[in-house]
Phi, psi and omega in degrees: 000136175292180170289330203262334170293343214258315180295331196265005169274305180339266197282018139305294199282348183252020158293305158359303186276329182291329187305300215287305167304337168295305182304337189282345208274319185283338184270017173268323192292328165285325219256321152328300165314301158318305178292321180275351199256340171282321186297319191299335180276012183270296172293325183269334179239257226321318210245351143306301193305338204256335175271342185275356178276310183292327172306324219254268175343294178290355164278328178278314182307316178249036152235348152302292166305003184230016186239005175254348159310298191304299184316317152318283179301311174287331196287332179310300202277352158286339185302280170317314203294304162334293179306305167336292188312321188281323175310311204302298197305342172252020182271274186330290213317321178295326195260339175296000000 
């Protein structure tokens, strides 16, 4: 076998391959594409919505918190308002 013969079984057998990379190379090229259409949708919807949530949370979480003593002082004065309620009402029930 010749040289020259030798080179063209060579790149016989490495067309495959040159094929195959060529094929590998366009779907990095979609999966690029992709990849940028998920990050803008990322940056442009996801991560506005996701501070406006955290926002939405961290605003309720300190107006709650700085709100449970008064739920302490109110769960007290239902506590008294019961009893209270519960003495009158057998107080009536006793003078009917």
């Amino acid at each position: 076998m010749t040289d020259n013969e030798l080179l063209l079984a060579i790149s016989n057998m490495l067309e495959p391959v040159r094929n195959n990379i060529q094929e590998i190379k366009g779907k990095i090229k979609e999966i690029e594409g992709r990849l940028k259409n998920i990050e803008v949708i990322q940056e442009n919807g996801v991560l506005p919505r996701l501070e406006t949530i955290e926002s939405c949370y961290t605003s309720t979480y300190e107006r709650y918190k700085n709100s449970t003593e008064d739920y302490e002082i109110i769960k007290q004065d239902i506590s008294i308002l019961k009893k209270v309620v519960t003495e009158h009402s057998e107080k009536l029930q006793r003078l009917a």
